[in-house]
C-alpha positions as CSV (number, residue, x, y, z in Angstrom):
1,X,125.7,160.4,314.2
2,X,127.7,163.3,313.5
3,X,130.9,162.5,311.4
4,X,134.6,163.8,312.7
5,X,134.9,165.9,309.8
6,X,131.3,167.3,310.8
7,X,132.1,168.2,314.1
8,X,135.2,170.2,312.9
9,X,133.0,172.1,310.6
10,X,130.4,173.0,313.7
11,X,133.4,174.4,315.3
12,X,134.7,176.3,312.4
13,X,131.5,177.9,311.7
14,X,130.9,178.3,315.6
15,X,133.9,180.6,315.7
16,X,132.9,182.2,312.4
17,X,129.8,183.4,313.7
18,X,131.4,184.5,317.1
19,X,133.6,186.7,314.9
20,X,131.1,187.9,313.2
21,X,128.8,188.5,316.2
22,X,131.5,191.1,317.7
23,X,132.0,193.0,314.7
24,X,127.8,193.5,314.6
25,X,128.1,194.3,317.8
26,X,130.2,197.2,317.8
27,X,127.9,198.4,314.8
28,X,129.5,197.4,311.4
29,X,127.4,195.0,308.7
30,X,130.2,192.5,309.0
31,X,133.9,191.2,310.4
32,X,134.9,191.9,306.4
33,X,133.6,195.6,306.9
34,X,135.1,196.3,310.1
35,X,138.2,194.7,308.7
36,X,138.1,197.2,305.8
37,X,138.6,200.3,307.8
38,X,142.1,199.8,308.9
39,X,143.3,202.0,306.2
40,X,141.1,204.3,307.2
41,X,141.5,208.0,307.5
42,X,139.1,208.6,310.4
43,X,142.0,207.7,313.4
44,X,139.6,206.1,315.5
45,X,138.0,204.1,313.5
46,X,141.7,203.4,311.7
47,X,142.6,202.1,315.2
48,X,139.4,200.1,316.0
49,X,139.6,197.5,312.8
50,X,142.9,197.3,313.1
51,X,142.5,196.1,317.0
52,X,139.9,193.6,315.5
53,X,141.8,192.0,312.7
54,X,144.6,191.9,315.6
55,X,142.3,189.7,317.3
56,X,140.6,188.2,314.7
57,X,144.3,186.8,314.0
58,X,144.8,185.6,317.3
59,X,141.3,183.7,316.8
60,X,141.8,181.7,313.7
61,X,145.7,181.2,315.2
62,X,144.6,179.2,318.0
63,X,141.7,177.9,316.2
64,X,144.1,175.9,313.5
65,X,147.1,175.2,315.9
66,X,144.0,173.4,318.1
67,X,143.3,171.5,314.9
68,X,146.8,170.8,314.0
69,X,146.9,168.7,318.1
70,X,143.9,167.2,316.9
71,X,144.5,166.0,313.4
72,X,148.1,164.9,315.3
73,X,146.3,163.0,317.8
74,X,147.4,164.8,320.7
75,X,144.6,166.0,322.1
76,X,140.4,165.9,321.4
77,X,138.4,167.6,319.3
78,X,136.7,170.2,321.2
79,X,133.1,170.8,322.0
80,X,132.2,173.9,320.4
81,X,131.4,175.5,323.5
82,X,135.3,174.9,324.7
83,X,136.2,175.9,321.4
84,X,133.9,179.5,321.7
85,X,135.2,179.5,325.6
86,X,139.1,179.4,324.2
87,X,138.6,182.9,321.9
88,X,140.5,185.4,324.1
89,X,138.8,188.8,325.0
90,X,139.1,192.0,322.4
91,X,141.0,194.8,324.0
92,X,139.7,197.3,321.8
């Protein structure tokens, strides 16, 4: 049986890898090395981490506040396919 405190780390590392998984898609080794080129010098490339770390933001936002209802007891603990199915879309 898996443990509350279990679960929550499934869904933690479920959005991790998600994270991760879109920064390897668009090409880069990692989320921390796509990160790392908002101060670039290359424009685009400037403007492309800085849209992810936007986003990546917005992930870990809603993925804590969701926690915060849960530890509260206001709502469940979500599966970690509704957890994966509440990251909004990159606009990149």
């Amino acid at each position: 049986m898996v443990t509350a405190a279990q679960h929550q780390a499934l869904v933690v590392s479920a959005i991790d890898a998600k994270v991760e998984e879109l920064a390897k898609a668009r090409g880069y080794n990692s989320a921390a090395t796509l990160a790392s080129y908002v101060a670039s010098t290359n424009a685009a490339w400037a403007a492309e981490a800085t849209a992810f770390v936007a986003w990546r933001d917005q992930v870990w936002q809603d993925a804590y506040a969701c926690l915060a209802e849960v530890e509260a007891g206001n709502r469940a603990m979500p599966s970690v396919s509704e957890a994966l199915a509440m990251i909004p879309a990159i606009e990149w």
